[in-house]
C-alpha positions as CSV (number, residue, x, y, z in Angstrom):
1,X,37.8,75.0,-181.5
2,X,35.3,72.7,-182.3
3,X,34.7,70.8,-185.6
4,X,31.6,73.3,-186.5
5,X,33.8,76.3,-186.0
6,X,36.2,74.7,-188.0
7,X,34.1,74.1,-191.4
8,X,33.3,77.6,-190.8
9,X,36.1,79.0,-190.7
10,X,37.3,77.3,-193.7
11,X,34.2,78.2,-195.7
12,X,34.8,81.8,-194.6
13,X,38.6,81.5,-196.0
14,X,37.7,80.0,-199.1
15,X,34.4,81.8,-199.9
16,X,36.4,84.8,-199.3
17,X,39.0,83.8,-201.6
18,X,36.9,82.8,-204.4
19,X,34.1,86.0,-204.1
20,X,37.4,88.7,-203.9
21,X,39.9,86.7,-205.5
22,X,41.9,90.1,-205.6
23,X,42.3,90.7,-202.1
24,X,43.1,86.9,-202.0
25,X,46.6,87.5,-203.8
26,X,46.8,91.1,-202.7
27,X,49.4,92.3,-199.8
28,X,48.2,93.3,-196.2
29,X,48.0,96.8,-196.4
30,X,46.3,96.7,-199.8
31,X,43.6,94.5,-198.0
32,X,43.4,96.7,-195.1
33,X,42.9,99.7,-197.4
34,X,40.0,97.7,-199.3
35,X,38.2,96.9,-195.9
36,X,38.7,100.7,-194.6
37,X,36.8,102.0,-197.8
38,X,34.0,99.5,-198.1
39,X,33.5,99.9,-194.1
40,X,33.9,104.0,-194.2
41,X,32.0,104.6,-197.6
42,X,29.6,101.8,-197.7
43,X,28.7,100.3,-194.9
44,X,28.8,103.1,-191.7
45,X,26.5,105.4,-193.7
46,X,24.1,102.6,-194.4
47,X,24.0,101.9,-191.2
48,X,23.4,105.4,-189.6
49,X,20.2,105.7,-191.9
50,X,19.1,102.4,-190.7
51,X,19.6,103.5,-187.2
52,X,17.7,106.9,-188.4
53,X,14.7,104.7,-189.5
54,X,14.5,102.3,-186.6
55,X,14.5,106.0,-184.5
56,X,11.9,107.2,-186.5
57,X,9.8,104.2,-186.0
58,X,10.4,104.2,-183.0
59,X,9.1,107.7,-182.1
60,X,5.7,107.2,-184.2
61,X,5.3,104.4,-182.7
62,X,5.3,106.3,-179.2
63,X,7.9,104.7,-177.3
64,X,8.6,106.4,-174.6
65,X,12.6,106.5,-174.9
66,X,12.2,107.8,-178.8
67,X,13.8,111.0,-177.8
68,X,17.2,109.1,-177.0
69,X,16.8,106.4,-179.8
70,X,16.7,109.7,-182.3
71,X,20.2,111.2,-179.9
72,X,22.0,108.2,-180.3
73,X,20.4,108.3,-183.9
74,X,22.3,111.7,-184.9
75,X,25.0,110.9,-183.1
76,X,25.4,107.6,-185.2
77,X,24.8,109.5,-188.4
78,X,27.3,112.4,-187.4
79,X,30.1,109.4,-187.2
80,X,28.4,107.2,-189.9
81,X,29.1,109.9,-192.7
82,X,32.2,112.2,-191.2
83,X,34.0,108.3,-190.4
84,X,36.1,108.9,-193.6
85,X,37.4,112.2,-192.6
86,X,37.3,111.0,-188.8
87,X,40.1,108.5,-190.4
88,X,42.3,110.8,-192.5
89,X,42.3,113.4,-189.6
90,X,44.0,110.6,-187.7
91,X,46.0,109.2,-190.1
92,X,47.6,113.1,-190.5
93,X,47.7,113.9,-186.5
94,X,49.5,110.3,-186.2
95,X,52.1,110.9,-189.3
């Protein structure tokens, strides 16, 4: 590791710290839990709209692989918004 990757890393740690000082004191699993919410209800659906868009663009736009950008589009969105109950199903079939 080199000496950028090292600041880095330490500004990550400590940025981290100070921005959620919760999760800084918190235990793992509570942590985990935190990121699992804020990833399944937050950030997966934002980005399956995005990805929605950039299809949508794309198709207006007349590129000729629009058809698949708007597939992999739905497909995105499909896990994007059913991720949270993609995650409890598991969490059940694996208790």
């Amino acid at each position: 590791m080199n000496k950028l990757q090292l600041v880095l890393t330490v500004a990550l740690v400590v940025t981290t710290g100070l921005a959620m000082p919760e999760s800084a004191h918190a235990g793992l699993e509570t942590s985990l839990m935190g990121i699992k919410t804020k990833l399944t209800g937050v950030i997966l659906p934002l980005l399956s709209v995005i990805g929605i868009a950039i299809a949508g663009i794309s198709f207006f736009t007349g590129n000729p692989n629009a058809k698949q950008h708007i597939a992999y589009a739905i497909i995105g969105c499909m896990i994007g918004f059913g991720a949270q109950g993609i995650v409890d199903f598991i969490a059940q079939t694996v208790r």
